[in-house]
N, C-alpha and C positions, 0 to 999 in steps of 0.2 A: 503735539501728540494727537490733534484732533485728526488729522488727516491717515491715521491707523485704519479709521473703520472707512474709508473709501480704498484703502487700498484692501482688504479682508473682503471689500466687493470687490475688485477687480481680481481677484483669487478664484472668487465663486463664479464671477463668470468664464474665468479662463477653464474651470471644470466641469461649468456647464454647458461648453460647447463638445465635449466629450461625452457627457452622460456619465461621468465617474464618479463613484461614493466613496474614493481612497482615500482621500483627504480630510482630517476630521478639522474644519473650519473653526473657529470661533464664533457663536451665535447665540441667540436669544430665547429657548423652547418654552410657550405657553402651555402649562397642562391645568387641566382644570374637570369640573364633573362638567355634564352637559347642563347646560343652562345655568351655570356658573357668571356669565359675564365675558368670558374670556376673548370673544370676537368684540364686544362693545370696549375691550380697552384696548384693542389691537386699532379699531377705526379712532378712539380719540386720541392716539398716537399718530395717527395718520393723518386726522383731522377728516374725514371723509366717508362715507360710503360706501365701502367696497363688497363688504362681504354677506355671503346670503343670509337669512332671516325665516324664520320659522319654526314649529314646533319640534319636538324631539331633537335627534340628531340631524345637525344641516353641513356641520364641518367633516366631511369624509374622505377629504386625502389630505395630507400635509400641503400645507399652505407657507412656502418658503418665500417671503417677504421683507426687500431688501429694499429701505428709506434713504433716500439720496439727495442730499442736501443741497442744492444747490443757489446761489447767489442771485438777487433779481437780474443785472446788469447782465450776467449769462446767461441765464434763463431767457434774457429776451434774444439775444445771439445765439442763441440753441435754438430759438423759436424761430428764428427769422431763414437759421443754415437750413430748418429741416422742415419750413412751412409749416411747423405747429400753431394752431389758434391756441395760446392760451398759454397760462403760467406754471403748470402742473398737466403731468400727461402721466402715463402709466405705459410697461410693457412687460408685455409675455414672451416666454421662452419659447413655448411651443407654435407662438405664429409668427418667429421670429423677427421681423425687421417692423411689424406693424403697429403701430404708436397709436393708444388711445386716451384721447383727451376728456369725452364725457366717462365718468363715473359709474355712473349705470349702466355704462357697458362694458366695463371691467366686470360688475358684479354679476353682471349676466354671463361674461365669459367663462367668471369663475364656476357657476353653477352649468354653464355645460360643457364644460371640461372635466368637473366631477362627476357628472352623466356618461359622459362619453369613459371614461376607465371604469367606474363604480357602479355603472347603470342605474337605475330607477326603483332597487330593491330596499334602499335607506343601508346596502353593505358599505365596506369601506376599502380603502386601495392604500399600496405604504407607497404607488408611485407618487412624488412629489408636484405640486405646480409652482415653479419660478414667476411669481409676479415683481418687478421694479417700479418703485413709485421716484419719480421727481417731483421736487416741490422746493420753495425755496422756504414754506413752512413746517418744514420737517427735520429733525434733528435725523445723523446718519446712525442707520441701527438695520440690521439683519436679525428680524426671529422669524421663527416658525409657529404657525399656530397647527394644531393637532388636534386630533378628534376628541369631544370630551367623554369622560370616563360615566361609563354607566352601569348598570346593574343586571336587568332586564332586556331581553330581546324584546322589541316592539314590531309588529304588524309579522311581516315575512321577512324579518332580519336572520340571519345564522344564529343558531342559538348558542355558538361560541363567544359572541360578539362583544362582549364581556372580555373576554382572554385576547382576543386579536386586536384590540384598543390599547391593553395595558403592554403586549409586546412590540407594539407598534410605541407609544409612548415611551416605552425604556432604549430600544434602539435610537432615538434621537439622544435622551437625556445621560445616558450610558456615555455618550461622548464625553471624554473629561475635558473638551477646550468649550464646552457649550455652556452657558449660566440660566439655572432654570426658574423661571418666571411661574409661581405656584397662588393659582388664584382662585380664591374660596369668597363665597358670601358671605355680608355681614349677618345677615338672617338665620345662619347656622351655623352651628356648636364648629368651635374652632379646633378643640382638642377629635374632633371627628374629620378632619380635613382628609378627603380622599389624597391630593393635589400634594401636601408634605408629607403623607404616610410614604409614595411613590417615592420625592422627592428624597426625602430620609433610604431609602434603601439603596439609588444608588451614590449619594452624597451624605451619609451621614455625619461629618463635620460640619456638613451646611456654608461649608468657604463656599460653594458656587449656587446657594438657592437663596433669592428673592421673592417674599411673600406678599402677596396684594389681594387686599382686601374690600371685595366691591358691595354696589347695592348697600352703602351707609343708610340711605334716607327710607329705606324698607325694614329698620330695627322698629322692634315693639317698641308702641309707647312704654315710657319712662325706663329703656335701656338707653345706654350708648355701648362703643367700641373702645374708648378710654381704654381700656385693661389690654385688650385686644392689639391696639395701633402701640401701645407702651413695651408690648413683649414681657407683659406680665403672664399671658395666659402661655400662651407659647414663644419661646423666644429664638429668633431665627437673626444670625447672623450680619446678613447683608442687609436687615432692615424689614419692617412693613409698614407698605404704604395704604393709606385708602383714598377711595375713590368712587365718585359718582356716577352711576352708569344714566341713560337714557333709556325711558320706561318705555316698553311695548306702544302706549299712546304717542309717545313724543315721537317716534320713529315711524311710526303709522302716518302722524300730521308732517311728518316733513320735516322736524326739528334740527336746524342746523348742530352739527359736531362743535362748530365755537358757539353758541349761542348758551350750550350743554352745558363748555366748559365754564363758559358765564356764572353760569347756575351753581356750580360747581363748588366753586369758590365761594361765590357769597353764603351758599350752606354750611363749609368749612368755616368761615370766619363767623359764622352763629353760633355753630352746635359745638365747634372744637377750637377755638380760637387761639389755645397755645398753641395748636402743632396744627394749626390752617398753613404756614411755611412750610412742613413736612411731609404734607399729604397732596393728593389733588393728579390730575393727570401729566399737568407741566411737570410738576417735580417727578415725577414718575419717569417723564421723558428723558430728563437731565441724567438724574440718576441711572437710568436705563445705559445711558451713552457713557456716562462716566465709569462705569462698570463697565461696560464693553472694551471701553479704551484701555482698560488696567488689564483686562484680561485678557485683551491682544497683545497689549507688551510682554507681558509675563509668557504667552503658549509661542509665540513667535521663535526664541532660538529650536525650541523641539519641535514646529512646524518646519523649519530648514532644512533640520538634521532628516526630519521625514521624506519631505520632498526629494533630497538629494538621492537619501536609496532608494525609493521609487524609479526616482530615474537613472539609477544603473542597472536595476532589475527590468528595467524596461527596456533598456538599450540591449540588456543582454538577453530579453526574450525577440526581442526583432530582430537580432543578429540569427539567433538558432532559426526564423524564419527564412531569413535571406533574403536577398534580392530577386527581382522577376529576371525569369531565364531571358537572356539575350542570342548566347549562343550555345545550343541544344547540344552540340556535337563533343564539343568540349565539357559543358556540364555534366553528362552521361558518363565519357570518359571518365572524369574527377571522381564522380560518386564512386562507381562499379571500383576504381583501384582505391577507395578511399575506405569501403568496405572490407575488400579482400587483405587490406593490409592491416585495419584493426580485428579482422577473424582470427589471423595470423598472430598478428600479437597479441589476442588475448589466450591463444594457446601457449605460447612461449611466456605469457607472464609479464609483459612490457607493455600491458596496455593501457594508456591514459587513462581510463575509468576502472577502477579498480576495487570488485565488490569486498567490503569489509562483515557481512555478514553471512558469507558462507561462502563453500571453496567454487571454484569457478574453472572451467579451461583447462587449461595444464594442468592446473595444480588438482583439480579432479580426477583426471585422468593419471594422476602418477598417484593417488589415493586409490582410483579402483584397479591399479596395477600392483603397487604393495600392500594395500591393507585389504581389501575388498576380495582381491583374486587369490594374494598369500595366505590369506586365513583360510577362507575356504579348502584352498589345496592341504593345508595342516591339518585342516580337521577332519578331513579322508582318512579311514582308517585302513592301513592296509592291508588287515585281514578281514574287512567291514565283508559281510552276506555269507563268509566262507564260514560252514562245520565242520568239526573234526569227520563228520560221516561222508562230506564232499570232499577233503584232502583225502581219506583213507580208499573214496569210492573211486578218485584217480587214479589212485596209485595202481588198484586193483586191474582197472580196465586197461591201462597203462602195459601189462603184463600180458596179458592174452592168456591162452590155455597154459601157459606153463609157468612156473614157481619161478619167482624173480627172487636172485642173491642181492642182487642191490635195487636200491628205490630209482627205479625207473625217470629217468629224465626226463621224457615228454609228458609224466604228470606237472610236474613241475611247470614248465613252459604253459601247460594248456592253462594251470590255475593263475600263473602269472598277468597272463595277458586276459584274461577275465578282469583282473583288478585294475589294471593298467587301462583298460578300456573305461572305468569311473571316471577320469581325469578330464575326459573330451568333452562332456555335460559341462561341468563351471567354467572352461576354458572357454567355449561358446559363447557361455553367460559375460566374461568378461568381453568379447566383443562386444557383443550387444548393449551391454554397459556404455562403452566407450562412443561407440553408435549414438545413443542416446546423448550423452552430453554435447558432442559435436555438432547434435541436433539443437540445442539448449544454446548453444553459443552465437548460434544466429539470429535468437533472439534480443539474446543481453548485447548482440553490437546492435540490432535496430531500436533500442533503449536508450542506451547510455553511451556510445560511441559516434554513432552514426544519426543523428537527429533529425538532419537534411531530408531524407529516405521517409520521414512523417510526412515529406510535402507533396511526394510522390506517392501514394498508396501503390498504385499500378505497377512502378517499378520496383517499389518492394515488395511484393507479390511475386512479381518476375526473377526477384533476385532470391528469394526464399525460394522458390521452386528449383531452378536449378541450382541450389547449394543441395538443396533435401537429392535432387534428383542424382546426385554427382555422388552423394554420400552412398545412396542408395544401391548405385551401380559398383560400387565399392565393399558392399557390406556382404554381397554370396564369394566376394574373392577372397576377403579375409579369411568368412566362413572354411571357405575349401582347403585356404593354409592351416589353420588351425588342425583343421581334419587329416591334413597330410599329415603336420609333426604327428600327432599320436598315431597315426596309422604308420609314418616309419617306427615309432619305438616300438608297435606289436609288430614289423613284417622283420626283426630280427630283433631278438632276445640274444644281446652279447654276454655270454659269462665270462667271458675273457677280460671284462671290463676290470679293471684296477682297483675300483672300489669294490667290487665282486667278490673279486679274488680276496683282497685283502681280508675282508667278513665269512668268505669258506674258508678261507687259513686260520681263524679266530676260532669257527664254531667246530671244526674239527681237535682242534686244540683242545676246546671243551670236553668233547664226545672221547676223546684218548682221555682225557684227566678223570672224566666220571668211567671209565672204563678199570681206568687204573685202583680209583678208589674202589670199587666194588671184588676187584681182585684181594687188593689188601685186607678186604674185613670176610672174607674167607674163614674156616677154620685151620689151624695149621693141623689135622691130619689130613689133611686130603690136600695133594700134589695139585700146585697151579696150575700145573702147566695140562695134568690129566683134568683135572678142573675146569679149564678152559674148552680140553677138547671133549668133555665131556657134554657141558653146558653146549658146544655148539653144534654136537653131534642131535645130543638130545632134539635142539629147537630145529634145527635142520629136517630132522624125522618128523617133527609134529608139523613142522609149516610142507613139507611131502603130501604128509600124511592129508594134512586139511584140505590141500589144494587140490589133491587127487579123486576128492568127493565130486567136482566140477561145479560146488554152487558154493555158497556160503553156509551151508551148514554143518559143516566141518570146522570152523571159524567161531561158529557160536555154541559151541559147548559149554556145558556147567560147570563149574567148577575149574576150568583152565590154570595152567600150572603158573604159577606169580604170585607172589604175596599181593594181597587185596587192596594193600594202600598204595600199589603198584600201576593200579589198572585205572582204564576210563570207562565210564559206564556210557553204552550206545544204547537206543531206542529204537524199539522196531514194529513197524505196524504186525499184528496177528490176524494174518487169511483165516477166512472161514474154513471150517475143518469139512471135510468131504464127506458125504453124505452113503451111506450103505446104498450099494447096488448101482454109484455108479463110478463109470472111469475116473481112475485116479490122474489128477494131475502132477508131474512133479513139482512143478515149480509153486504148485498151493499146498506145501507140505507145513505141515504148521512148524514151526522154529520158538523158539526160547522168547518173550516178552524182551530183554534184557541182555545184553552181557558185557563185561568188560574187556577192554584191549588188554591185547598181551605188549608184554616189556618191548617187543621187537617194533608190535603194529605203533607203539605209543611215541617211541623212538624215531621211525620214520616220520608221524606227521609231525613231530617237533622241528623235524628235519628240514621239510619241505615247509611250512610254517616260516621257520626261522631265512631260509632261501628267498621267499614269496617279499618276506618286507623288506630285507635287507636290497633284493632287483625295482622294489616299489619308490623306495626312496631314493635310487637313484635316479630312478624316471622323473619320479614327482620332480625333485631338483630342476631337471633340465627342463620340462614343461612350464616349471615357475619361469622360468629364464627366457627360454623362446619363443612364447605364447604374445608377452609385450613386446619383443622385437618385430615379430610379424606383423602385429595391429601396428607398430608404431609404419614399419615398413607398407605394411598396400592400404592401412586406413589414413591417420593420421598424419603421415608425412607426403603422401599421394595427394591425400586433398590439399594439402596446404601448397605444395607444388603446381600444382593447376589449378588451381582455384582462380586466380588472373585471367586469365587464357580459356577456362573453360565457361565466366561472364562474359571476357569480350568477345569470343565466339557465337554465344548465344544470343545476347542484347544489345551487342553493339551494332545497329543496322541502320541502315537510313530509313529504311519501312516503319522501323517501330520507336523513333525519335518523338514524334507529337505524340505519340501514344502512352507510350513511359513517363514523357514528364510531364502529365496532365498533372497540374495542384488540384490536392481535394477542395470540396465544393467550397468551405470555409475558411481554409487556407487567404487566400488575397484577403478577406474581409477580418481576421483574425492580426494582417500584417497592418491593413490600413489603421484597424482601433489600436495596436503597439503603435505604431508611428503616430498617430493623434496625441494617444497620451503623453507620449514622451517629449512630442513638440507643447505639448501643458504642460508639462512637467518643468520642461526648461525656461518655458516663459516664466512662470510663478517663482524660480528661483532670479530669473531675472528681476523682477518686482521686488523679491524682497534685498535684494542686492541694493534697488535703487533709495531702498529703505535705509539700510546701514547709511546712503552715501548722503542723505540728504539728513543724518542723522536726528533721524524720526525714531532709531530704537535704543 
């Protein structure tokens, strides 16, 4: 099982030739306050030297450090294959192939490489540095060490720098395959530990946090850490260890890291002598690794499971990239009918991508053809703008100078197609409607249909233009059918129509039935039939009589013969009344405020009234009906018909080949990191395959 954490490095590097943070590794994260210790037990881990030294904050980017164990007898065939002096070397990620063997200039690397991302201001960066230590005195272990936690901005730090610490700190430890190494001084109050306050929020079971407790030999006289190292004071799971650090002096004079650990131990076996075995940096190391080991067996099958989808999302993001064009002519071709055919079908409703949260294509278009356009047309009323004083002012004008026996028919007609003319406003609208989504549909395929056409900006541009342009050229011809249908239904008013007829055969039925009843409730001494001719002598005379005045003030009389619950009461503007001395005009003769229709006037516009809707809704009908037959015929089915043919007429050209399938600028660089990671991807699943086979899991 020892051979788990060499293989958990060969993981990390196979991801860090990609530069990818998808993977959440198994690892080791140091958090700590600043000047906690936390780099003096990462070097007597290492046994060495590495990392910078100084006041305040000196750890400002994450420090990913990966211990690699290796054998003397290799170590010197590794030294001999690659020209190394020495038995222990180090390498960095970011100067890739370059191998350093003195120490001190690892550490100076390390500090300008924290310059060079962090600069010179004491800020900090969450970009990582990959250091690799070989040694054959190093047990194998991947942590991270990380900035320590503080309180205060110092000099000309962010005065955030506090909050950008601790979220940089949780982004590592948030990983649940990582085991967090939580290192507090022995010099301070343990139940105040910044380091497991962290630790506890995002592990609160504490199954993955490791407490280490440095700076022992710095307790006040006549304390120890007894209580402390027992998990009396606080008690943490996986253990606490402590440990000796090297004082600011010993690291000033040169003091060797094994000399430390020397020291180390002979303190332990004075001051703590039962749990001198428990404590100290070796056991520290061991435990370190024995931890690692349990806890890569254990994240290993959900690390597979991870890998594996990765990489079919990644295979299936490189696919919707494609391949680099070979041959232009043909690719064009494919695209242009590869479009025209999913526009097509996502009108018809057969399209591969199929939006579930709202209607789309057809299925819109046959919405704003029965719900959107039908209601509308329903909700026209079709005696809407007409008054009784505009049916009656028809009927008048209708007649000319002389006294009409019946209600004149061209009033009728004129007021018809006044209403009839309403209908041509929403009919338009529904084009335009239609327009609109047809316009919508060339989007949703360069979305979710069409993906390819992302790689080409330029020819979707080009192909978005002439769809809008094609529509466009489509949208005054609909417009002018539309115009036509209601323009035939006003250039002939058929009352010969069937439905017509059938509705004046009905309302005449009415007019004899209410004729009849008014006869019946008569008095019987007075003869029907002289009663009738009486009555229609009389009204005869009076409609003579009114009409022969030549205005309407014969019409508005007081008092007019009807019983009162009979009549309509009309409104009439009152002219100024004419002033002494000068020319009368007739037509400013003052008239009545008021009067009511007589039985006959009320009759007729019930007349014509009743004509008006009964010609309206059969119109309406027919315009519900042949309004989407049109749009379907010159918009909709026009463009779907040429829509092939009117792309490869326009874009299919040899001129405009290199031009069309230029890839945007991040295109190729977008397909190269999918094709990277996917080749990591399937390596690391290789790796862990070779795992099962040499069963190590």
């Amino acid at each position: 099982m020892e051979a788990l954490i060499p293989v958990i490095n060969k993981l990390q590097d196979v991801f860090n030739t990609v530069g990818a943070d998808v993977i959440h590794l198994p690892q080791i994260v140091v958090v700590g306050t600043q000047s906690s210790g936390k780099s003096s037990v990462l070097e007597s881990l290492v046994g060495r030297d590495i990392l910078p030294r100084g006041t305040g904050i000196v750890t400002r980017r994450p420090l990913i450090l990966q211990l690699v164990h290796i054998d003397s007898e290799d170590c010197k065939k590794t030294s001999e294959e690659n020209g190394i002096d020495g038995e222990e070397w180090g390498k960095f990620l970011h100067t890739k192939n370059k191998t350093y063997t003195d120490f001190e200039d690892i550490r100076q690397e390390v500090v300008a490489e924290t310059e060079r991302i962090s600069g010179n201001n004491k800020g900090i960066s969450e970009e990582p540095i990959h250091l690799k230590i070989f040694s054959p005195h190093v047990v194998n272990l991947t942590l991270v060490d990380l900035p320590g936690i503080t309180k205060l901005p110092v000099g000309d730090q962010p005065k955030d720098i506090e909050l950008q610490i601790k979220e940089l700190i949780f982004k590592y430890i948030s990983n649940p395959n990582s085991i967090i190494l939580a290192v507090t001084a022995a010099n301070t109050d343990m139940a105040t530990s910044e380091a497991l306050k962290v630790a506890r929020e995002v592990d609160p079971d504490g199954r993955r946090t490791l407490a280490v407790v440095t700076k022992l030999d710095l307790m006040d006289a006549g304390t120890d850490a007894m209580d402390v190292l027992m998990g009396r004071v606080i008690p943490v799971k996986l253990g606490i260890i402590g440990v000796v650090n090297r004082s600011q002096l010993d690291i000033n004079q040169k003091k060797l890291v094994a000399d430390a650990t020397r020291d180390e131990y002979a303190f332990l076996q004075k001051r703590y002598p039962s749990l001198a075995n428990r404590n100290g940096t070796k056991y520290l190391a061991r435990t370190l690794n024995r931890l690692l080991m349990h806890h890569i067996r254990d994240c290993l099958p959900e690390l597979k499971t991870r890998i594996n989808v990765l990489a079919a999302q990644y295979q299936s993001l490189l696919n919707s990239y494609g391949e680099p064009v070979d041959d232009k002519s043909s690719t064009l071709l494919q695209l242009i009918t590869k479009f025209a055919a999913e526009y097509c079908h996502t009108i018809e409703g057969t399209a591969k991508y199929i939006e579930t949260t709202e209607l789309c294509g057809g299925a819109r278009i046959c919405y704003i053809f029965h719900e959107t356009f039908g209601r509308t047309l329903e909700s026209v009323d079709p005696l809407g703008g007409l008054t009784t004083i505009d049916v009656l002012t028809a009927i008048r004008n209708a007649t000319g100078p002389r006294p009409a026996l019946f209600v004149p028919e061209v009033s009728f007609e004129l007021l018809v197609k006044r209403q009839v003319k309403r209908l041509e406003e929403p009919s338009l609208r529904c084009v335009e409607l239609v327009h609109e989504e047809m316009q919508r549909i060339i989007q949703h395929c360069s979305n979710y249909s069409t993906q390819e056409l992302l790689r080409f900006p330029k020819l979707h541009d080009a192909i978005v233009e002439v769809v809008t342009s094609l529509l466009r050229k489509r949208l005054p011809v609909t417009n002018e059918m539309v115009h036509n249908l209601v323009a035939i239904e006003l250039a002939y008013i058929n009352t010969k129509h069937p439905d017509f007829a059938d509705a004046c055969g009905i309302m005449n039925n009415n007019i004899e039935e209410q004729r009849r009843n008014r006869m019946r409730d008569l008095p019987s001494a007075v003869p029907r039939d002289k009663a009738a001719a009486g009555g229609s002598q009389s009204g005869n005379a009076g409609e003579q009589t009114d009409s022969g005045t030549g205005n309407w003030r014969g019409m508005l009389k007081k008092g007019e013969d009807g019983p009162a619950g009979d009549r309509a009461m009309l409104q009439y503007p009152v002219p100024a009344s004419p002033q002494r001395g000068h020319a009368v005009n007739l037509l400013d003769v003052p008239v009545p405020v008021s009067r009511r229709l007589s039985a006959r006037e009320q009759r007729d516009c019930e007349v014509i009234e009743r004509l008006i809707k009964s010609y309206f809704l059969i119109v309406r009908k027919n315009i519900q009906d042949s309004v989407p037959k049109a749009v379907m015929h010159f918009l909709v089915n026009h463009v779907k018909d040429c829509l092939q043919s009117e792309l490869v007429g326009q874009l299919y050209k040899a001129g405009l080949l290199d031009d069309l399938l230029t890839e945007s600028e991040d295109m190729a660089q977008r397909r190269n990191e999918a094709a990277d990671m996917l080749k990591a991807l399937q390596k690391a699943s290789q790796v862990i395959a070779e795992i099962r086979e040499t069963h190590l899991w």
